[in-house]
Each structure stands twice: as C-alpha cells, then as structure tokens.
C-alpha positions in Angstrom: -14.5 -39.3 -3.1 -10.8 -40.2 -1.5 -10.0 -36.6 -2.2 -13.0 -34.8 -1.1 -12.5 -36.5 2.1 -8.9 -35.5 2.9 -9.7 -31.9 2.0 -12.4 -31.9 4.3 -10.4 -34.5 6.7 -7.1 -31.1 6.5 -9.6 -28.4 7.2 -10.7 -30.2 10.0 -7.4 -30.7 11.2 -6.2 -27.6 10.4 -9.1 -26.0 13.0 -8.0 -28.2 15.5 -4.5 -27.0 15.6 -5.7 -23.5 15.7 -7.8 -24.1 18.8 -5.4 -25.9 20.8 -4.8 -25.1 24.2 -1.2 -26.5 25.0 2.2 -26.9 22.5 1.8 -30.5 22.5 -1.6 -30.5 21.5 -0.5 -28.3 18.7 2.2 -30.2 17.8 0.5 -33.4 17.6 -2.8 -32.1 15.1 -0.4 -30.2 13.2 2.2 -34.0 12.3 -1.4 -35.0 11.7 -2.0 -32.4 9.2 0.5 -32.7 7.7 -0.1 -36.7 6.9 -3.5 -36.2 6.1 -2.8 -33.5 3.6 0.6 -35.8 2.6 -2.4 -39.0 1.4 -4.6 -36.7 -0.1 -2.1 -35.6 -2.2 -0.9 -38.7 -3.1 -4.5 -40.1 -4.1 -5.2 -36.7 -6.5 -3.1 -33.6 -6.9 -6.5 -31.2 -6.2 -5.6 -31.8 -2.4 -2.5 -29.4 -3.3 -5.2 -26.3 -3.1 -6.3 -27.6 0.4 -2.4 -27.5 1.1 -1.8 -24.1 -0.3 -4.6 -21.9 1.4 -3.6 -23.8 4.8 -0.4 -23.2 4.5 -1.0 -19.6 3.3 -2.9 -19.0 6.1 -0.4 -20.4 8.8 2.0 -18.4 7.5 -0.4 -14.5 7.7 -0.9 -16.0 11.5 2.5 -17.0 12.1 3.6 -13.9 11.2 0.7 -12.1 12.7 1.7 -13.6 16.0 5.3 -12.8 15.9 4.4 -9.2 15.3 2.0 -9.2 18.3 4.8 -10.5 20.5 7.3 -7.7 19.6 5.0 -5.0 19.4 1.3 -5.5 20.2 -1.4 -6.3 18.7 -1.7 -5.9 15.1 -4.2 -6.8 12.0 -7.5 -8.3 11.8 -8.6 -10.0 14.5 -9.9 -12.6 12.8 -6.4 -13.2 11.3 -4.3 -13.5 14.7 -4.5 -15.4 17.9 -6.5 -13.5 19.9 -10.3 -14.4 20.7 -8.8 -18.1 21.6 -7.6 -18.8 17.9 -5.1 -20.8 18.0 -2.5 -22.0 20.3 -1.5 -19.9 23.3 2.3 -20.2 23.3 5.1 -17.8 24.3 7.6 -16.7 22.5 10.4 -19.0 23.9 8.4 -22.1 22.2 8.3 -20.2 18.6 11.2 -22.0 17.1 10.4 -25.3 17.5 6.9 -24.8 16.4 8.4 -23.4 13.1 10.9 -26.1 12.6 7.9 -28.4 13.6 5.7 -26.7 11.2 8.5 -27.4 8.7 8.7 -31.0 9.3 4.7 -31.7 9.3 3.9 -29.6 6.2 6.9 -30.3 3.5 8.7 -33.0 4.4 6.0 -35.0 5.9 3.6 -34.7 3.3 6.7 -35.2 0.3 7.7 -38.1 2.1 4.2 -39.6 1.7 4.0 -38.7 -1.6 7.5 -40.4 -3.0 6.2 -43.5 -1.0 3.0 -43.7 -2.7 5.1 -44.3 -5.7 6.9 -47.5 -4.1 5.0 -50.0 -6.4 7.0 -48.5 -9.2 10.4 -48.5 -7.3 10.0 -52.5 -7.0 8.5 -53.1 -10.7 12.1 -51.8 -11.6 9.7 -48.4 -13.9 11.4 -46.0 -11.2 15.1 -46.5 -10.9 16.0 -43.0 -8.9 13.9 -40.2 -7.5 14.7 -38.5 -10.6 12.4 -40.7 -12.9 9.9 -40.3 -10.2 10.0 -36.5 -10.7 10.3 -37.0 -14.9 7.0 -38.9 -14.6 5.3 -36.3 -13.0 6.8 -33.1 -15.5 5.4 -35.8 -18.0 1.8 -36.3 -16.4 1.5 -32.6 -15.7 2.4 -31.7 -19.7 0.2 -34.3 -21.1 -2.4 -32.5 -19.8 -1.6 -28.9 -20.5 -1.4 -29.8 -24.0 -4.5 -32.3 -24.4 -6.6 -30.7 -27.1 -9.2 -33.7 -26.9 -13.0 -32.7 -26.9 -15.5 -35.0 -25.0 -19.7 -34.9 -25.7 -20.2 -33.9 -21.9 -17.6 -31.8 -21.2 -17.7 -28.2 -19.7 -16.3 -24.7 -18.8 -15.8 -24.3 -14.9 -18.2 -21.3 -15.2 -20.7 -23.7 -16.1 -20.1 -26.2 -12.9 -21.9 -23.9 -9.7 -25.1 -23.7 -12.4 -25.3 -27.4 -13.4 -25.1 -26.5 -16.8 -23.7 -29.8 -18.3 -23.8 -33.2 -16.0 -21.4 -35.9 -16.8 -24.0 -38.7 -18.0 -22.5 -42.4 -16.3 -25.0 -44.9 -17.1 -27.8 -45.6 -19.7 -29.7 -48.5 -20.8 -33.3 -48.0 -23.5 -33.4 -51.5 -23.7 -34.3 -54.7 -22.2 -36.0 -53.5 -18.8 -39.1 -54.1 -19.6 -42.4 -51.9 -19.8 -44.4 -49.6 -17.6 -47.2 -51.4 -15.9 -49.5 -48.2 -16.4 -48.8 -46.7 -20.1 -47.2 -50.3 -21.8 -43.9 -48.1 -22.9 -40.7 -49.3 -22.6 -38.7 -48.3 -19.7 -35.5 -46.5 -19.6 -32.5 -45.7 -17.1 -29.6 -42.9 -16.9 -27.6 -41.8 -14.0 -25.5 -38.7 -13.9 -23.9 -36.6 -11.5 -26.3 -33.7 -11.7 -26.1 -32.0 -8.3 -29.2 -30.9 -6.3 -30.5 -27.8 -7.7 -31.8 -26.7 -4.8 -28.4 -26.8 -2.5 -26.0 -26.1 -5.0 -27.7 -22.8 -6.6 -28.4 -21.4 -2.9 -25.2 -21.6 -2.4 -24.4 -19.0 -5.7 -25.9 -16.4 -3.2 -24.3 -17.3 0.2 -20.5 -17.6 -1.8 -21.1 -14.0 -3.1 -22.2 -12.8 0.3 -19.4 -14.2 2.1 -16.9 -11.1 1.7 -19.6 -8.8 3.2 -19.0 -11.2 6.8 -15.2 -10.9 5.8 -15.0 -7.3 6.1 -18.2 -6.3 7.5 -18.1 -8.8 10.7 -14.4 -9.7 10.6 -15.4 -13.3 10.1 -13.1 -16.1 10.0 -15.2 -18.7 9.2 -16.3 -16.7 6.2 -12.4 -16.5 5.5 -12.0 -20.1 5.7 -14.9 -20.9 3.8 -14.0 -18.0 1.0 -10.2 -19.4 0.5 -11.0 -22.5 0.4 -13.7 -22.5 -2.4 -11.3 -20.1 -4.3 -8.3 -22.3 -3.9 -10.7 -25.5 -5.0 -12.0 -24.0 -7.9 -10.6 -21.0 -9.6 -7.6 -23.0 -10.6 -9.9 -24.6 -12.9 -9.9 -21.6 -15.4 -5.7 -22.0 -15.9 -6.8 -25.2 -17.9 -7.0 -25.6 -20.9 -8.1 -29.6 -21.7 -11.6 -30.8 -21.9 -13.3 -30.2 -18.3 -16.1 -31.7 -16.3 -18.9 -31.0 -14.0 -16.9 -33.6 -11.7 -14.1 -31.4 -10.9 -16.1 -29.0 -9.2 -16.3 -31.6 -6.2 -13.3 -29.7 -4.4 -15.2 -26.6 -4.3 -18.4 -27.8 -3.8 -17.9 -28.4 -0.2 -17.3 -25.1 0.2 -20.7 -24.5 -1.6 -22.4 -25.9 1.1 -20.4 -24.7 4.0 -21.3 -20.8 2.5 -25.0 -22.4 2.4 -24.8 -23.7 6.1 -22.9 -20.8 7.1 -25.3 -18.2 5.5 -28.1 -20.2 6.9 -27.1 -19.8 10.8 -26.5 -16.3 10.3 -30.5 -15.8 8.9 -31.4 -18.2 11.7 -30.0 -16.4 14.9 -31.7 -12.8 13.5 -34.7 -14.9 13.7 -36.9 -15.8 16.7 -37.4 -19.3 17.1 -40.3 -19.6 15.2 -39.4 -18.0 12.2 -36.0 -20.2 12.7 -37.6 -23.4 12.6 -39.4 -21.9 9.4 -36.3 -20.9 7.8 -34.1 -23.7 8.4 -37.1 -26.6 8.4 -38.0 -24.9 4.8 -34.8 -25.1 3.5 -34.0 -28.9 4.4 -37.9 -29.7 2.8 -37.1 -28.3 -0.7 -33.5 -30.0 -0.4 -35.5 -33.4 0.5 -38.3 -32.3 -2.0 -35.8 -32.0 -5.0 -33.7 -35.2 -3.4 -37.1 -36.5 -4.2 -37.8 -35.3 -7.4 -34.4 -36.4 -9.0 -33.5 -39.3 -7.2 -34.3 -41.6 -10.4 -31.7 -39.5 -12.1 -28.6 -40.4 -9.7 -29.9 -44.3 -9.2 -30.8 -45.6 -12.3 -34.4 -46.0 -11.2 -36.3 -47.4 -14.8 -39.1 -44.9 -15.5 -41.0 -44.8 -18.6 -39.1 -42.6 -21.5 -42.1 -39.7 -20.8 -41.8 -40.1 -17.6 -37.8 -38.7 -18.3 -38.1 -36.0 -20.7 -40.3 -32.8 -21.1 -42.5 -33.4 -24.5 -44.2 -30.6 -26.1 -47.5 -29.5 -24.9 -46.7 -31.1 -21.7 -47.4 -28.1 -18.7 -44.3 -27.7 -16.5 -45.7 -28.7 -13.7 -46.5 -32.1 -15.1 -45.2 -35.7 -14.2 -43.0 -35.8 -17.0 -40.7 -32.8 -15.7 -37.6 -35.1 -15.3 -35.0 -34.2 -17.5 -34.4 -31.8 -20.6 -35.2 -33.0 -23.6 -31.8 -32.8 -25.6 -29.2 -35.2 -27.1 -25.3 -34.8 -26.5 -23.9 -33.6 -29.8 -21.1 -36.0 -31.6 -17.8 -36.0 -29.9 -16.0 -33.8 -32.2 -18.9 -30.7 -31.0 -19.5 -28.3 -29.0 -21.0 -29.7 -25.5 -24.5 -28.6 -25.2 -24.8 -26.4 -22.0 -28.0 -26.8 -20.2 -28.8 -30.0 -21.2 -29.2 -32.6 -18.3 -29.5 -35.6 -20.7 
C-alpha cells in the first residue's frame, strides 16, 4: 500500500509541475517530487520505475524545450510545452531549473534514501556508507539468485488475467454451521482482483497507443509509460513471483479503464453516456458484490465456495474454482482461485 501510494502521490506531483504557471511554482512541486519519490523509494524499490519514466520524460521535454527556444517548434506536441504543458519560462531561468532539477531528483531523493537506513547507523550494523551500499548489492543478489518455489506463485503474464491469487487467510474449522443446509462453514481471503475492472482494462492498455499516435495524447503517454515501467520489469526476474506485484501496474490498469471510458463517453449523447458509464460502475459493484466474501473472510458454507459437479453455472454456489494448490515443490496451478 505505502508504495502504491507514493507512485500515484509522484505522478500526481509530477502533473503539477508540468502545469505550473510561474518558476517558483515549478520549483517548489518539483523539491516536492523529488521527496515524495525519495520515501517511496525508501519504503520499496518498485517506486524506482515511478522514478525512471518521470525522469525520462523530464528529460525528452527538457530537451524538447531547449530545441524550441533555439530554433522553433519541434516534436510532438504532446511531448513539449506548448498547449499550456508545463511551465512557461524563458530561457534566461533554464539553468537554475536544471541545477534545481538536479538537486530535487538525485540528491534529494538519495539523501532520503541513506537516511532511511539511520536505524542501522546507530545499532553500530552500518559503520560507513560503504556497508550501506554492500547491503544493498547483497539484497539485490539474494534475489536474482533465489531458486525457491512457493504453492501460489505466478508468471507476470499471468497477473492482468488473475490467473493465480495469493491465498492470505483460511480457516474449515470451528465457525460453526449454516443455519439453512447444517454444513460447516468455511473462510478464505485472497487478493483476487475484480474481474470486472481488471480484464476491461486488458482492452483499454492495448488501445492506448492508437490515442498515442492517432490523437497525440499525452495522457495516454503517461498512462502507457507508466504501466510499462510498473510492470514489464517483472519479466527480468527470475525468483518465485506473485499476483501482488502487479499492484504498481495496476493503477495504470484502471487509469487506461477511466481514460478509455471518457473517451466512449464524450462520442456519446448524454443518454447513451449515462448508459455507458452507469453500466460499467453496476457490473464493477455487481462483481464487488459477488466476491466480496472472498476478500473479507465472510464464513459461507463449503458449497456455497466452490463449483460442484452438476451444479449450473449460474447457480449460488459459483464462488470459487474448485482446485487445491499443488505441494510446494510443484508447479503453481494457473487458473485456480482457491
């Protein structure tokens, strides 16, 4: 969660500096960018994609802007300053924002980061900077070369399709039985996503490069790096994976949704808008509904959980797949929401 909400706190951030209107303005939510992506950072290195595609695209603009100073417009608009994106400042103020730029989005944030580590500094672990970056060469490596296999882990292909939820909580015993059919009653809570949201959004990701080129679309940019930055990385790894670690991109997910969404909604009168949009948010509530034993722990009756045979799709026992996670040592089952 901390993570997930400096990502979305840097984009945020990072859209206000853009839009400013005055060098101090920029100045200011840029030293705040940098801070915020500096404690994200620090609380889980995932932030560093959030760092790298703002950063990357600070730089295109910078450079963008520089060229349109010397010698006119040039590029995509959607990529420069023009059409009130970004700061309106004249060349004379150009070197200070760089050196501020500097300041807020390396030093600032690997400042933040080395003091997060203070607890070790004063427990005597850390004696110099040096064992500070040892530990993290150390951190990084045990992971590369973790070979360990987990029941309920998964390929990042698998994540946008909920193939294979992490399972949190289970209990089969001691809660009793169900008042109507005398069974016993049984709990489970995982972090299987809503179906509805996140395999909409499958669509609305793909579709985003067609508003990148077709409509020069900078929202569609932003929302396109950023889900790319968040989750690609993912298939570098190597060690046992889970459904969890698609958080980062998953707010991209629903932005491409949203985004996606408005666009269908203003070719629309606003009839048809209400349709669309009030339709969309029903099913989300609908399978919010539907599954919201799954994500509290709510006891239902073992039926009540699992498809049996015989038993029509459309029936009240449509819960959950019936499957059991193979031993550790396996293969994960894919598909399998149990």
């Amino acid at each position: 969660i901390f993570p997930i909400f400096f990502i979305l706190a840097s984009y945020y951030l990072f859209l206000v500096h853009i839009q400013s209107r005055s060098f101090n303005t920029s100045m200011l939510s840029l030293v705040a960018l940098g801070t915020v992506l500096g404690i994200g950072i620090a609380s889980k290195w995932i932030v560093l994609a959030a760092w790298a595609s703002i950063v990357l695209l600070l730089v295109v603009r910078i450079v963008l802007r520089i060229l349109e100073i010397e010698f006119g417009p040039v590029g995509w608009p959607f990529l420069s300053w023009r059409r009130g994106q970004g700061p309106a400042l004249s060349s004379v103020y150009w070197p200070a924002y760089l050196a501020v730029a500097v300041i807020a989005l390396v030093i600032i944030p690997l400042g933040i980061y080395v003091l997060s580590w203070y607890p070790f500094f004063a427990r005597g672990q850390f004696q110099s900077l040096t064992d500070l970056i040892n530990y993290q060469v150390e951190s990084f490596n045990y992971h590369k070369n973790l070979h360990a296999t987990h029941p309920y882990g998964s390929p990042a292909w698998s994540w946008p399709l909920l193939a294979r939820p992490v399972l949190y909580y289970a209990e089969y015993t001691n809660l009793g039985l169900d008042a109507f059919t005398g069974q016993p009653l049984i709990a489970r809570m995982s972090n299987l996503g809503n179906p509805w949201i996140w395999w909409t959004s499958l669509p609305c990701v793909a579709a985003l490069p067609y508003f990148i080129v077709r409509h020069r679309s900078f929202a569609a940019t932003l929302i396109l790096l950023g889900f790319i930055t968040q989750y690609a990385p993912w298939f570098l790894i190597t060690r046992v994976l889970f459904m969890y670690h698609m958080f980062g991109g998953l707010i991209f997910m629903v932005l491409a949704d949203a985004f996606v969404l408005t666009y269908l909604a203003e070719k629309l009168r606003p009839p048809g808008r209400r349709l669309l949009v009030g339709g969309y948010l029903g099913m989300a509530v609908l399978f919010f509904g539907y599954f919201y034993p799954n994500w509290t722990a709510l006891p239902l009756s073992q039926p009540a959980y699992y498809i049996s045979t015989g038993t029509p799709i459309w029936g009240p026992k449509l819960w959950l797949a019936n499957c059991k996670p193979n031993l550790p040592a396996s293969e994960p089952q894919l598909f399998c929401w149990n």
